[in-house]
Each structure stands twice: as structure tokens, then as C-alpha cells.
N, C-alpha and C positions, 0 to 999 in steps of 0.2 A: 610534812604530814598532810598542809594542805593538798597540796600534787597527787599523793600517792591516792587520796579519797576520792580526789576526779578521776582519777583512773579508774579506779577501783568500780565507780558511779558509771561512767559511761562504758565499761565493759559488761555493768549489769543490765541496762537500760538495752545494748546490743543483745546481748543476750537473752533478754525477754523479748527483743523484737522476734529476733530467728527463732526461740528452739516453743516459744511458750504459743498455743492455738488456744489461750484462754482469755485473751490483754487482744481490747481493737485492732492496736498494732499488730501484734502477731498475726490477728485474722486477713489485715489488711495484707502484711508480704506471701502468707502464706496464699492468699488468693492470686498477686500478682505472681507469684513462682509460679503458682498450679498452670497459670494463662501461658508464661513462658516457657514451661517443660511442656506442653501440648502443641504449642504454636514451632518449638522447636522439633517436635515430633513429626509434624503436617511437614515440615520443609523437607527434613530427611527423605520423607516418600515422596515430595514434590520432584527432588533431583535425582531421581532414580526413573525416571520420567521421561524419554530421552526429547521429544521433543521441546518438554517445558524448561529442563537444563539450556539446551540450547537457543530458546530464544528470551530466557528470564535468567542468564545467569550471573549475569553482573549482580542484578538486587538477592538474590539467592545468598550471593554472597557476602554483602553488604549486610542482610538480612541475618546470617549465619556468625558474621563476625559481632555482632550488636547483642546477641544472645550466648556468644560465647564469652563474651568482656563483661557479662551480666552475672553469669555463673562462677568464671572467676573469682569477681568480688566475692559472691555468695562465698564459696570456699574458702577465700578467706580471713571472711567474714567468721565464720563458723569455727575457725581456728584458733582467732588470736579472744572469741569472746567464751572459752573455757579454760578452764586452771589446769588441763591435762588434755594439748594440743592431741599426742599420739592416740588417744583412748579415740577419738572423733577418726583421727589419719586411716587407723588401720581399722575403723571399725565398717561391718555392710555399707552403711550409706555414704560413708569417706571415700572407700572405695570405688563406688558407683559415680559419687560424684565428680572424684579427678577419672576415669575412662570416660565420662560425656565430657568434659572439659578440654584434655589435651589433645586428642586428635585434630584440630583446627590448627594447633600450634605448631603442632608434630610436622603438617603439611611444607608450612614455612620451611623446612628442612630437608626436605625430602622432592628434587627437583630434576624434571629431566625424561622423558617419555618413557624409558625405560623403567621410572616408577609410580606409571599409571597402577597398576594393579592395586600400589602398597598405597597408593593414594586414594584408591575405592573401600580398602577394605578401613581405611581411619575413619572417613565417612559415614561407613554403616558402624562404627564404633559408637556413635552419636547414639542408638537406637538403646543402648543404656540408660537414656535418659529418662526412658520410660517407667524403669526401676523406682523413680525418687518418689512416681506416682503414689507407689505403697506408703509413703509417710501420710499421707492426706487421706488414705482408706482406713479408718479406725477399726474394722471387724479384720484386717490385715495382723493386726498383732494377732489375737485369739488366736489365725491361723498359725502362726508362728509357732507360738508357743508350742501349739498343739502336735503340731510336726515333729517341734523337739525332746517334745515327753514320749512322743510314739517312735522316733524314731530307729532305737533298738528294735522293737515289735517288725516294724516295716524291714528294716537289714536280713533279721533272721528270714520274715518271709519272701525278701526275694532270694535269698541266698537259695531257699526251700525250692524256688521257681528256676535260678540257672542251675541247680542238680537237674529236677526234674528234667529241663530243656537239651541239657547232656545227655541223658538216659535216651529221651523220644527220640532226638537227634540220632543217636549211636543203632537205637532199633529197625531205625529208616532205612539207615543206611545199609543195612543186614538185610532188610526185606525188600529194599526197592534195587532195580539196577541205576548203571551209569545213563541208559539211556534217558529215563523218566526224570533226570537232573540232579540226581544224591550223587555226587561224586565220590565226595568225597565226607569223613565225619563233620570236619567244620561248616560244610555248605548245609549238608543234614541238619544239623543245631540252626543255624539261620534259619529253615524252614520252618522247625519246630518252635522257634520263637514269632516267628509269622503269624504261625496258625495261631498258636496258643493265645495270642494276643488278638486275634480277631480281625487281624490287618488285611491278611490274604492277599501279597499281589499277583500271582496265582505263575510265577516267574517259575517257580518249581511245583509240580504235581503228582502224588502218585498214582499210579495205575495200576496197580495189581489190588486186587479184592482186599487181603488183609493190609494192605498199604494205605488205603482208602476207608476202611475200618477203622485203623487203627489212629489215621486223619480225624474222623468220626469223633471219636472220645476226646482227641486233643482239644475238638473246635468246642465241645461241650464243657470242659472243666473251662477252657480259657474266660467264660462266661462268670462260673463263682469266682475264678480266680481273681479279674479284672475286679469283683466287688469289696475283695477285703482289704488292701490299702486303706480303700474309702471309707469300709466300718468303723477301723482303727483311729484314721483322724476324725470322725464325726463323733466317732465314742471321748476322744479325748477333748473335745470340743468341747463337748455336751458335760463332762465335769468340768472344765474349765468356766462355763456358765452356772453352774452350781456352787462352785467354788467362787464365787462371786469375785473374780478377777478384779482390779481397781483400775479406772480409764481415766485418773485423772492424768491430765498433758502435764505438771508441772515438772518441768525439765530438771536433772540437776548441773549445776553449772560447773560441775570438776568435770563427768565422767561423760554428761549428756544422755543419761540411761532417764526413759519415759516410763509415764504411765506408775504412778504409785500411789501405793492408799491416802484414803482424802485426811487420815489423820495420820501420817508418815512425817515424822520429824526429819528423819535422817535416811539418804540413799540406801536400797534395799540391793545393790549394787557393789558401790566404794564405802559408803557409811558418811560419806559429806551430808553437811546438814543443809535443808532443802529452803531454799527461799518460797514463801508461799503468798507474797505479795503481789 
């Protein structure tokens, strides 16, 4: 019984270190993480660098293995100190944090000139690491959420926008020739997705008066267009600030689901009951 209570004790104590930004501790590793996801972000761009690879890249290295044997831990760290390893595994930030993880390890296996390329591209795998950033931005959930209550609203209206972009596409291509770069319908839709969106690389143009007209109206809707996305998530924002959302950290320790109300017994999640020490 003794045993099972240290156990029990030092997987809680772990697990207020990582998941809880309320407890010194917690403030402390979370600062030291925030310093190592940044300092590992500066190196990524460092060795993309071609002469600083080359004459820094022994420490590079050294530097890169130091912070991936850091994150490791972290990982699983964060596994063994919840009651429901797979809920952390497969959840966003599980995710995010074995792709900045195993590309360093991947390398070790992967040998031989011929897999240069696949060895550039684990490299820029690291640049995931930036992702973990969002834990430490608190006004990051709000956004979240808000995206997830809009985000039927937002489906329909882009769905609303590649019709349209079929339609102007298909009309282009009826009104403009081959020469002026509508070949074809799909080249036409690329155009009118172009324009509509305000990008304009100007690869394709039309030339004829109603082609050019009809350019005209595209560039003007694309203008409100671009703004309702943004209504949508600021409107759902904006009840979510009304709706007095609840910002306390205390983690729970089955599921790892954040942020619940400050008088929350039990997970609004899995339904585990919440330590609030």
C-alpha cells in the first residue's frame, strides 16, 4: 500500500510540475520549456544558413542533440504522469510534440548521400516545435475554441466561395482566349481564385474589355469576401468573452483537458475528479 502511495505521490507531484502554470514549479519548467522551444527554433533557421552550417556545425549539432534528449524526457514525462497515456498520445500537443522530437532520431537511420534531401526535410520537421508555443499563449484557447463553434459557418462559406470561383473561372474561360492564358477551365478557376483573393500574380490577365470588367467586380467582392471569416471568428470570440469562459490551468490528471471553472469539481471533459491543490 506503502508503494503504491509513492507512486501514486510522485506521479502527482510530476504532474503538477508539467501540466499545472499555477504552482512555482510549474511556472519554473514552463519558462525553462518556453526558453528551449525558442532557442530550438533560432537553430533550425541557424542551419539553414549555409555558411553558419558549415562552419558551426559540429555545436549545431551538439546543440540540437541536447535539446532533443530535453524534449524526449518532456514526452515522456507527460505520458507516464497521466492515467490515460493515449488521451495526451493522440491528442494536438502529443502530436506536435513527438514530430519536433523524432526527426533527430529518424536521421540516425537514414544514411548515405543519396538521403540528403529526406534528411533536409526531418530537419525542417523541428519547425513544429513552434506549435508547443500555443500552450503558453493563454488568449490561444479563446481562439480555438472560437474557430470550433464557427467552424461549420466558415465550411459553408468557403464552400459558398469555391462555387463562386468555378462559376468566374468557367466565365473566363468563355470570354477570354488561349492567348491571354485561360487555357483551359482549371487554369481559369486558379485565376479567379487569385484575383478573388486579392493576391494578383498577374501570371495570367485578361485583355478584352468584358474580361477585364468582369476582373473588375471579382477584385471588389474579393475585398468583403476576405472580411467575413474574420466577422465570424471575432463574433464568436466576442461571446465567448461574454460567456465568461473559465482560464483556470488546473490540469486534470486522466485526460489532461485545461482550463476549467474555478469551482469545477470534476472534468468538463472525462468527468475525473480535479485536484485543486
Amino acid at each position: 500500500m506503502n508503494i503504491q502511495n509513492s507512486n501514486t505521490n510522485w506521479k502527482a507531484k510530476l504532474h503538477e510540475i508539467i501540466y499545472e502554470a499555477d504552482t512555482p514549479a510549474g511556472r519554473l519548467f514552463d519558462l525553462i520549456l518556453l526558453i528551449i522551444i525558442l532557442a530550438s527554433i533560432v537553430l533550425v533557421m541557424l542551419e539553414s544558413v549555409k555558411p553558419i552550417y558549415e562552419n558551426y556545425q559540429v555545436i549545431l549539432n551538439i546543440s540540437e542533440w541536447i535539446i532533443t534528449v530535453f524534449f524526449s524526457i518532456e514526452y515522456v514525462a507527460r505520458i507516464i504522469s497521466v492515467k490515460k497515456p493515449t488521451k495526451y498520445i493522440f491528442s494536438f500537443y502529443g502530436i506536435i510534440d513527438l514530430l519536433s522530437t523524432i526527426p533527430k532520431y529518424l536521421s540516425l537511420f537514414i544514411i548515405g548521400s543519396h538521403s540528403l534531401v529526406v534528411l533536409r526535410a526531418l530537419r525542417l520537421m523541428r519547425v513544429f516545435r513552434i506549435l508547443k508555443l500555443t500552450r503558453y499563449i493563454g488568449e490561444s484557447t479563446n481562439f480555438v475554441r472560437a474557430l470550433k463553434k464557427s467552424r461549420a459557418k466558415i465550411a459553408v462559406f468557403l464552400s459558398f466561395v469555391l462555387v463562386l470561383c468555378i462559376i468566374l473561372g468557367t466565365i473566363m474561360y468563355l470570354v477570354e482566349s488561349d492567348e491571354s492564358g485561360f487555357t483551359s477551365i482549371p487554369r481559369s478557376v486558379y485565376w479567379a481564385i487569385v484575383t478573388l483573393t486579392t493576391v494578383g500574380y498577374g501570371d495570367i490577365a485578361p485583355v478584352t474589355a468584358l474580361g477585364q470588367f468582369i476582373a473588375s467586380i471579382i477584385m471588389i467582392m474579393g475585398y468583403g469576401i476576405i472580411a467575413v471569416p474574420t466577422g465570424i471568428v471575432s463574433s464568436e470570440m466576442t461571446n465567448a468573452e461574454k460567456d465568461n469562459i473559465p482560464t483556470n490551468t488546473t490540469a486534470c490528471t486522466s485526460c489532461t483537458e485545461e482550463y476549467h471553472r474555478d469551482d469545477a469539481e470534476f472534468c468538463h471533459q472525462c468527468g475525473h475528479q480535479l485536484d485543486h491543490e
